[in-house]
MDTraj code that builds the backbone (N, CA, C; nanometers):
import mdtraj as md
import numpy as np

residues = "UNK UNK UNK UNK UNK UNK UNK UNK UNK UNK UNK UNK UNK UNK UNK UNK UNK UNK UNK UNK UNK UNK UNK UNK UNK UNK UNK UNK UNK UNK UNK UNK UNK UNK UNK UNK UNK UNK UNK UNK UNK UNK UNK UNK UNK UNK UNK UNK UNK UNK UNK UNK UNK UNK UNK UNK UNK UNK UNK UNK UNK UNK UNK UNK UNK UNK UNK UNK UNK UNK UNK UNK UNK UNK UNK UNK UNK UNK UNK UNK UNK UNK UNK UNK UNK UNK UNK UNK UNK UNK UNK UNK UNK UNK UNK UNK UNK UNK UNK UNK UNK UNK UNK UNK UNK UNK UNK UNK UNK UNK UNK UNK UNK UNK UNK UNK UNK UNK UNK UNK UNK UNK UNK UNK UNK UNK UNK UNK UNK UNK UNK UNK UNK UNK UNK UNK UNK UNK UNK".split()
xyz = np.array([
    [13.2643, 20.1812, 12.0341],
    [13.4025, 20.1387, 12.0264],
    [13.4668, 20.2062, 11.9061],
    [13.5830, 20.2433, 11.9601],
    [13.6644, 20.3486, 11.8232],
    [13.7757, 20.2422, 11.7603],
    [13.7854, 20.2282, 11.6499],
    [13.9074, 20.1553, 11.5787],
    [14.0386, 20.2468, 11.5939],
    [14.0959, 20.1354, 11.6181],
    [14.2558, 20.2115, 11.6376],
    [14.2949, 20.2747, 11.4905],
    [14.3588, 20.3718, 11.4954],
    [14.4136, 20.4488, 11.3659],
    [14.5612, 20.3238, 11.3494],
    [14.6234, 20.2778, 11.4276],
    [14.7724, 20.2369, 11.3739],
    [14.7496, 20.1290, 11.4735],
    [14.7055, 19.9778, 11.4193],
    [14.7660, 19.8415, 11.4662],
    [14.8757, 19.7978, 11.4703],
    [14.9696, 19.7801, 11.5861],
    [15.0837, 19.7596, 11.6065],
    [15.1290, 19.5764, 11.5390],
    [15.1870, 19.5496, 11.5192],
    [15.2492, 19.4215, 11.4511],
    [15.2053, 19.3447, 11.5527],
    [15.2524, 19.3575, 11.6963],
    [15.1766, 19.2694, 11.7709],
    [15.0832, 19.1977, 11.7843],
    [14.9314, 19.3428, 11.7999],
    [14.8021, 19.3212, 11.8000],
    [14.7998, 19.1999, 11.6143],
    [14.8332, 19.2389, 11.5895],
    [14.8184, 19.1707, 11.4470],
    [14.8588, 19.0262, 11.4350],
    [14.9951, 19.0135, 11.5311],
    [15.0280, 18.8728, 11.5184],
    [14.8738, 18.7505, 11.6399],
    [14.8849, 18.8461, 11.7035],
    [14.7829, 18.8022, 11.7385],
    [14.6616, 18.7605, 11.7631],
    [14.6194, 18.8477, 11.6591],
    [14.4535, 18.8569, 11.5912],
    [14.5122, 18.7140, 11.4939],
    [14.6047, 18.6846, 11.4185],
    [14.6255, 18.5846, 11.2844],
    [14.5914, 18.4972, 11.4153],
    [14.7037, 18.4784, 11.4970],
    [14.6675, 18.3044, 11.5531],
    [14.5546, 18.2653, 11.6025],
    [14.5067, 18.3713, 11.6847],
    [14.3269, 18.3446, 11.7088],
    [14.2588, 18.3404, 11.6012],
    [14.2783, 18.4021, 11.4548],
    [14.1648, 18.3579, 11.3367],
    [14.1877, 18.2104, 11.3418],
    [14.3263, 18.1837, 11.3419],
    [14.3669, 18.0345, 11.2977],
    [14.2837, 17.9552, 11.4065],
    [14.2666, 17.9565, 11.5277],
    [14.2422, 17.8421, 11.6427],
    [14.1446, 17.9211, 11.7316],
    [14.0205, 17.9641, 11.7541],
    [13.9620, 18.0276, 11.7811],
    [13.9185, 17.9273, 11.9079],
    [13.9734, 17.9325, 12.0273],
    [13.9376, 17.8260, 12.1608],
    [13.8029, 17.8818, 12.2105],
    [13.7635, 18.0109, 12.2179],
    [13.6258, 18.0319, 12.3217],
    [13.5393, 18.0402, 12.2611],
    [13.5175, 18.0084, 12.0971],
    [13.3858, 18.0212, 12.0210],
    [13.2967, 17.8642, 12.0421],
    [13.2121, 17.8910, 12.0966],
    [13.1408, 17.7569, 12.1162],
    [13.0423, 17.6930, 12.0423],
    [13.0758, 17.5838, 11.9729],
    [12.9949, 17.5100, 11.8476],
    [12.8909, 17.4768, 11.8721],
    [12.7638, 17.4656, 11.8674],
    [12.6692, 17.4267, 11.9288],
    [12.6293, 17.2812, 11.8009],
    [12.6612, 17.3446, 11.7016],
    [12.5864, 17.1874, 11.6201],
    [12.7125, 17.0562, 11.7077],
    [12.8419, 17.1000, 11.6984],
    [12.9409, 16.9966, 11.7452],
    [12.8641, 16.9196, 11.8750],
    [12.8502, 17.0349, 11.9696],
    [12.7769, 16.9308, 12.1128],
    [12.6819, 16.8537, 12.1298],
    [12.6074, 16.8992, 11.9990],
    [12.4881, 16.8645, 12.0099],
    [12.4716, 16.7095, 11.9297],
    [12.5657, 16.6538, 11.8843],
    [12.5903, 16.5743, 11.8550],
    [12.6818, 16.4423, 11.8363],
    [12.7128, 16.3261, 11.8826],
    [12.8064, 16.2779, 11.8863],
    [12.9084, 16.2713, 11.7109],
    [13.0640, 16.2387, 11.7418],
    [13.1345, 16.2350, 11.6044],
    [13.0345, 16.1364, 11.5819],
    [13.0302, 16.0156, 11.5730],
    [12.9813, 15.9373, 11.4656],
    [12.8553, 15.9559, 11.4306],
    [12.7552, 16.0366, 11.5000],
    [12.6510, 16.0832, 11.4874],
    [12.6877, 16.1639, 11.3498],
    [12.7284, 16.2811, 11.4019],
    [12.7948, 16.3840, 11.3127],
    [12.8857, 16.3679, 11.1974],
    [12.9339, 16.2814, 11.1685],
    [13.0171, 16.2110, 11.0468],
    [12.8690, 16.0998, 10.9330],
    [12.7599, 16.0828, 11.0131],
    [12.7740, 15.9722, 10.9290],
    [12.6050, 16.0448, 10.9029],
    [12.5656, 16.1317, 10.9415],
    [12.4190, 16.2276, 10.9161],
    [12.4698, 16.3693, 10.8564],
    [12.3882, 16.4084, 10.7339],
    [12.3793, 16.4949, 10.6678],
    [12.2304, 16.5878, 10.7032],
    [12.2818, 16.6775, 10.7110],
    [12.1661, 16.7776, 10.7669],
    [12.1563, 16.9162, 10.6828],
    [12.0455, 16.8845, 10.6412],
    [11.9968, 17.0344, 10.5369],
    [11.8385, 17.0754, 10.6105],
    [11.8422, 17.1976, 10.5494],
    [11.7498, 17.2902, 10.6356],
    [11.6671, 17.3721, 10.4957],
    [11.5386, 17.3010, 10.4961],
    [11.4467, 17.3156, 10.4307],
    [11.3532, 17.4980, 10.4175],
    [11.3872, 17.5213, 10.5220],
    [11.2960, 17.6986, 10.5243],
    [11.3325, 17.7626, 10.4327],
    [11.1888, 17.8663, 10.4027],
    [11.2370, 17.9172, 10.2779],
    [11.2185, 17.8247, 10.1804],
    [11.1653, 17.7185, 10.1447],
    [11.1613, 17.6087, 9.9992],
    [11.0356, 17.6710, 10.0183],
    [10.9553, 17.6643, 9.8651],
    [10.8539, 17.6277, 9.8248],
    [10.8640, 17.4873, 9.8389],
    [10.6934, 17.4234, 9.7985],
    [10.6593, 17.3019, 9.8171],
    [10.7507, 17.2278, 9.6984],
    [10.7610, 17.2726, 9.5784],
    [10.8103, 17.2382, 9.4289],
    [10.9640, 17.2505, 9.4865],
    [11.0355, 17.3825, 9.4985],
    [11.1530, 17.3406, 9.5250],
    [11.1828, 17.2698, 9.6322],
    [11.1156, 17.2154, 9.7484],
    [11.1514, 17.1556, 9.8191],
    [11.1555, 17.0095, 9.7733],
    [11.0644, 16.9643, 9.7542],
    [11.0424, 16.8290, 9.6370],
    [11.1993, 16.7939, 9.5711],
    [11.2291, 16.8786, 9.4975],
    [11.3126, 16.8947, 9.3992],
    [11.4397, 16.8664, 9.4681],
    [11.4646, 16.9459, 9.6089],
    [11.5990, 16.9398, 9.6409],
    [11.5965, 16.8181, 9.7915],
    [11.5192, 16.8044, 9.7890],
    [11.4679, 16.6429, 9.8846],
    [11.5171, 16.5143, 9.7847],
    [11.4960, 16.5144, 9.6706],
    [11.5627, 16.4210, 9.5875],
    [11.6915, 16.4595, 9.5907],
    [11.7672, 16.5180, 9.5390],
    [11.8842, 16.5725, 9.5059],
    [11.9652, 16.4864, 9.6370],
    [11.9132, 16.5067, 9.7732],
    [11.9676, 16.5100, 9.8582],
    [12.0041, 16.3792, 9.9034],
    [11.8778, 16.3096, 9.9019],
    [11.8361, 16.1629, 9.9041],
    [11.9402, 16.0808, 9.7961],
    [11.9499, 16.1065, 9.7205],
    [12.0229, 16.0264, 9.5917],
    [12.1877, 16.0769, 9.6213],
    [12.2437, 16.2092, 9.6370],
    [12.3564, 16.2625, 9.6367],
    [12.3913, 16.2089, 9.7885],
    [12.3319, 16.1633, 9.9150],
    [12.3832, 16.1102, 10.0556],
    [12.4162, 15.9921, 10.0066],
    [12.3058, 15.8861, 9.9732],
    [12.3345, 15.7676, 9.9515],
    [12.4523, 15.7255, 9.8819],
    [12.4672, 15.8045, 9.7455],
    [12.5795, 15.7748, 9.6938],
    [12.7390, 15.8407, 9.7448],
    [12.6849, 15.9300, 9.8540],
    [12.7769, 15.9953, 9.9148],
    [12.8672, 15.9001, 10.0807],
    [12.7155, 15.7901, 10.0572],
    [12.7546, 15.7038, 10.1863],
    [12.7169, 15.7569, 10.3177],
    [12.6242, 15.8073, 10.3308],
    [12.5284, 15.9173, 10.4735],
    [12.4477, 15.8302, 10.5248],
    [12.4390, 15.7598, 10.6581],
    [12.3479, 15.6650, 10.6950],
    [12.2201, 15.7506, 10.7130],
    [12.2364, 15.8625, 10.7480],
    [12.1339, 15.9461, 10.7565],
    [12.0893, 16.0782, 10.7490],
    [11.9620, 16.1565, 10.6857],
    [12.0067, 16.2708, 10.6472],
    [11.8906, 16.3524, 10.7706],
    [11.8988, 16.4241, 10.8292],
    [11.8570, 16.5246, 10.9045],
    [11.8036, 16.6322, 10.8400],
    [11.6185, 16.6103, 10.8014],
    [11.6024, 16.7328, 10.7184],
    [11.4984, 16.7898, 10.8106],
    [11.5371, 16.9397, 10.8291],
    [11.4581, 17.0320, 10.8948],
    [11.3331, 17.0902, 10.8272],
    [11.2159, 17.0916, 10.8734],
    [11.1208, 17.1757, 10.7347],
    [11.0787, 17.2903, 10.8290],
    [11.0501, 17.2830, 10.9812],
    [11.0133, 17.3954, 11.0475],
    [10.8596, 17.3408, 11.0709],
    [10.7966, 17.3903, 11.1653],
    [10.6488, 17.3431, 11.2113],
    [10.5640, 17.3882, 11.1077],
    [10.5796, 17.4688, 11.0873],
    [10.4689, 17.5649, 10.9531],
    [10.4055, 17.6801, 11.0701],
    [10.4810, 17.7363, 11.1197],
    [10.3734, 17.7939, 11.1997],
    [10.3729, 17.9621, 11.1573],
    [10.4459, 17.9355, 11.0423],
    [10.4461, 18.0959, 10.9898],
    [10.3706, 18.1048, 10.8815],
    [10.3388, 17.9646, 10.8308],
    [10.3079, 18.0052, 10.6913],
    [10.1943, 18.0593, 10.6661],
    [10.1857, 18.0904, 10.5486],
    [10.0476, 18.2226, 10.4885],
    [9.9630, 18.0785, 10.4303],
    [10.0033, 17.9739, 10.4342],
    [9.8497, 17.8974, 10.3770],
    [9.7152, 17.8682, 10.4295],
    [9.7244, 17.9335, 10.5466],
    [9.6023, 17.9426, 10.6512],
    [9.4989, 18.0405, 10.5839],
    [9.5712, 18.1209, 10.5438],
    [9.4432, 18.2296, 10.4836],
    [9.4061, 18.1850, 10.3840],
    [9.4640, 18.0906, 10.2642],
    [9.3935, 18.0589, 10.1180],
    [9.3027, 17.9658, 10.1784],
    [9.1870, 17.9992, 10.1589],
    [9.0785, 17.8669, 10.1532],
    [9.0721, 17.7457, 10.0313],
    [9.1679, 17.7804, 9.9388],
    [9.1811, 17.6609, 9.8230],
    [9.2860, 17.5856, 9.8589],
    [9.3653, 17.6553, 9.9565],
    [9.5273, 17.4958, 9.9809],
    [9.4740, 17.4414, 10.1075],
    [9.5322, 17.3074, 10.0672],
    [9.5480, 17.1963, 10.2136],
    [9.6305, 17.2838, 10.3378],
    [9.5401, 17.3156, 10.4153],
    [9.6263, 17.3460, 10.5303],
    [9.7414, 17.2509, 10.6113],
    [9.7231, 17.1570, 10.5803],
    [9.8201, 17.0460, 10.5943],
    [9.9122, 17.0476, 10.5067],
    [9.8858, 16.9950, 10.4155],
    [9.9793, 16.9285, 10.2768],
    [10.0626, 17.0646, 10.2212],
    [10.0090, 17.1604, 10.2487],
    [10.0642, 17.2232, 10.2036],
    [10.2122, 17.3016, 10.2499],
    [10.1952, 17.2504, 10.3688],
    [10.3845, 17.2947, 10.4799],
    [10.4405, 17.1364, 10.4432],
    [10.5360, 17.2479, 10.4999],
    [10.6610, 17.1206, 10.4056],
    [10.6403, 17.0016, 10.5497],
    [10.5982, 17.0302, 10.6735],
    [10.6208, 16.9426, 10.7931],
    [10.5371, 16.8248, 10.7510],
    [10.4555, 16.8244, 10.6932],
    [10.3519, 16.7349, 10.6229],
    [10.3839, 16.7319, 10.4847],
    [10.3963, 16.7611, 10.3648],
    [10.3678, 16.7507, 10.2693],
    [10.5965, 16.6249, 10.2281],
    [10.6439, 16.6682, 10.3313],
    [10.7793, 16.6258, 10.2807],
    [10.7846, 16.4946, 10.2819],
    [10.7143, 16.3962, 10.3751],
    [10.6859, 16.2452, 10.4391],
    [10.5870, 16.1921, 10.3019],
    [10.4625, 16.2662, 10.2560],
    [10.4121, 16.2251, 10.1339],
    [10.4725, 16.2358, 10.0542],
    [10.5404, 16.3190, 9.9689],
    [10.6378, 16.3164, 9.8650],
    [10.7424, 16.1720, 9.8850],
    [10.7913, 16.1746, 9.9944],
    [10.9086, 16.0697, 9.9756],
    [10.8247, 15.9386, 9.9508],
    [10.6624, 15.9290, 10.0211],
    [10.6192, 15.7797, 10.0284],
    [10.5567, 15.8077, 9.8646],
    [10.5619, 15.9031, 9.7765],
    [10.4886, 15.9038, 9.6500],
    [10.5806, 15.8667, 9.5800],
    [10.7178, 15.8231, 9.5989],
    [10.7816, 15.8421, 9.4584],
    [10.8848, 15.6854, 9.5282],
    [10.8401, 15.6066, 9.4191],
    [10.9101, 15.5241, 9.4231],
    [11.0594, 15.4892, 9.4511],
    [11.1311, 15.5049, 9.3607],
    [11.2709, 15.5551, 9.3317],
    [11.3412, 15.5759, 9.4739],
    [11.2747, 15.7078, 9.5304],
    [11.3243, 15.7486, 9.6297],
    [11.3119, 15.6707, 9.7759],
    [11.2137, 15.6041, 9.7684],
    [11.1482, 15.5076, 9.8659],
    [11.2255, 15.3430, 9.8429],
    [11.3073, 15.3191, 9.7447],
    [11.3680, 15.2314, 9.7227],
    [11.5314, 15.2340, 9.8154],
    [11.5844, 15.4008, 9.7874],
    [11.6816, 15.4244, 9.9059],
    [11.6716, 15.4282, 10.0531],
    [11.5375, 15.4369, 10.0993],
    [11.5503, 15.4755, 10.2319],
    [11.4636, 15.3337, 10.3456],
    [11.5236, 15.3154, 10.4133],
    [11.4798, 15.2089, 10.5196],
    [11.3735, 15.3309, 10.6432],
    [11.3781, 15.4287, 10.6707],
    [11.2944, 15.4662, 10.7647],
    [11.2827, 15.6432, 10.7207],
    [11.1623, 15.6663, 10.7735],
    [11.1095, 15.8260, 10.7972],
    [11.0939, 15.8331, 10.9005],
    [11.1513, 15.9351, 10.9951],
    [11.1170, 15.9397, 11.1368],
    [11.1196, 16.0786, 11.1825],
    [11.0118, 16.1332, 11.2538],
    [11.0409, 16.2265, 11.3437],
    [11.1571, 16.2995, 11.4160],
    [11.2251, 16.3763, 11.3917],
    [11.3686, 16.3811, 11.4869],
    [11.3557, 16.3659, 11.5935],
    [11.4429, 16.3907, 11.6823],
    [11.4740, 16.3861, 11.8050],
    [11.3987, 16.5167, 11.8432],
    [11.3907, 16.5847, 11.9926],
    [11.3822, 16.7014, 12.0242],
    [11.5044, 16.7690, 11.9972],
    [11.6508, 16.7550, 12.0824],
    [11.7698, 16.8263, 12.0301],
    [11.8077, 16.8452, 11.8778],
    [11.7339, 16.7297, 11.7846],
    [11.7565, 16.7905, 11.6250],
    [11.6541, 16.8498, 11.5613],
    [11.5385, 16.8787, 11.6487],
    [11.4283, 16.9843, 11.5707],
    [11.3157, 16.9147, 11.5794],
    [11.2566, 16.7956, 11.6679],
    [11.1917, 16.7978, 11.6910],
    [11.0562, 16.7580, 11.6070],
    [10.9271, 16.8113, 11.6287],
    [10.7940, 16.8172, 11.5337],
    [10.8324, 16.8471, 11.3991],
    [10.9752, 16.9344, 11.4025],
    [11.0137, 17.0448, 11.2958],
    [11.1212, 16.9844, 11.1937],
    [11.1799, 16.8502, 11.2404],
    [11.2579, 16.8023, 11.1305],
    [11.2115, 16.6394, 11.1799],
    [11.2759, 16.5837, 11.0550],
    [11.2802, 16.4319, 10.9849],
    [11.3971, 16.3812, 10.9930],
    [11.4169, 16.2898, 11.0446],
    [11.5240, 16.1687, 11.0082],
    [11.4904, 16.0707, 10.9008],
    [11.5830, 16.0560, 10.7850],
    [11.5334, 15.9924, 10.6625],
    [11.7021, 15.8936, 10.7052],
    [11.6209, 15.7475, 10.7058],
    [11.7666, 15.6647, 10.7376],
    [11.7533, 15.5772, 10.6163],
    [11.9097, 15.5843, 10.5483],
    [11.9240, 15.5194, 10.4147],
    [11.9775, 15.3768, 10.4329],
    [11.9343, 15.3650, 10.3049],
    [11.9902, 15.1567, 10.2524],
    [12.1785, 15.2009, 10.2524],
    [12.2375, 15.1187, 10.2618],
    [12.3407, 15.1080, 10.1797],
    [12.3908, 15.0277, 10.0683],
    [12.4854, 15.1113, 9.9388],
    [12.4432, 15.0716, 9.8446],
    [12.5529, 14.9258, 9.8390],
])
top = md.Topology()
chain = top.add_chain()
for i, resn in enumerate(residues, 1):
    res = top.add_residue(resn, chain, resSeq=i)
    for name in ("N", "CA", "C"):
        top.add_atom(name, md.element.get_by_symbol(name[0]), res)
traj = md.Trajectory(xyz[None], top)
């Protein structure tokens, strides 16, 4: 495809209103969830954390919803099915992916276990084996 040398004012007015209201781009997180679903769950996506920064920003998140008023937060960690801890014979092949190691952290630390009424498995449509539903107290 060749770019036009000279966009006419037209083409232009018309490219602005489609940036503004874009009708045929299709949302997939929107469908996939109802509004009040979607208003009242916070969803962060764990891949890419180390075990330490994941820890780290699992609190952050936990403490910043609650006080943010999030009945629930939607955290993705991914199955582990990429990770390189299979080859160290010194790490927990378990404990050591976040799909396992994220459910112990929250039941290790008090504090954090004081905000939350449930740990749960997601759904299949929210990720499944691969993410957590963490449902909070309100304060």
């Amino acid at each position: 495809m060749k770019k036009k040398e000279n966009i006419s004012i037209l083409d232009k007015e018309i490219w602005e209103d489609y940036i503004k209201n874009p009708k045929d781009i299709f949302d997939k997180d929107k469908s996939n969830l109802t509004s009040d679903h979607r208003k009242n769950t916070y969803k962060f996506d764990l891949h890419g954390y180390t075990l330490l920064e994941a820890n780290k920003k699992i609190r952050e998140i936990i403490i910043k919803c609650q006080d943010d008023r999030f009945g629930k937060i939607l955290l993705i960690t991914g199955k582990g099915l990429h990770s390189n801890s299979d080859k160290d014979t010194y790490v927990s092949k378990k404990l050591s992916k976040l799909k396992f190691s994220v459910p112990e952290y929250i039941k290790s630390q008090k504090d954090l276990l004081d905000r939350i009424i449930s740990i749960e498995p997601a759904e299949i449509k929210d990720g499944g084996d691969g993410a957590y539903v963490i449902n909070l107290k309100k304060l």
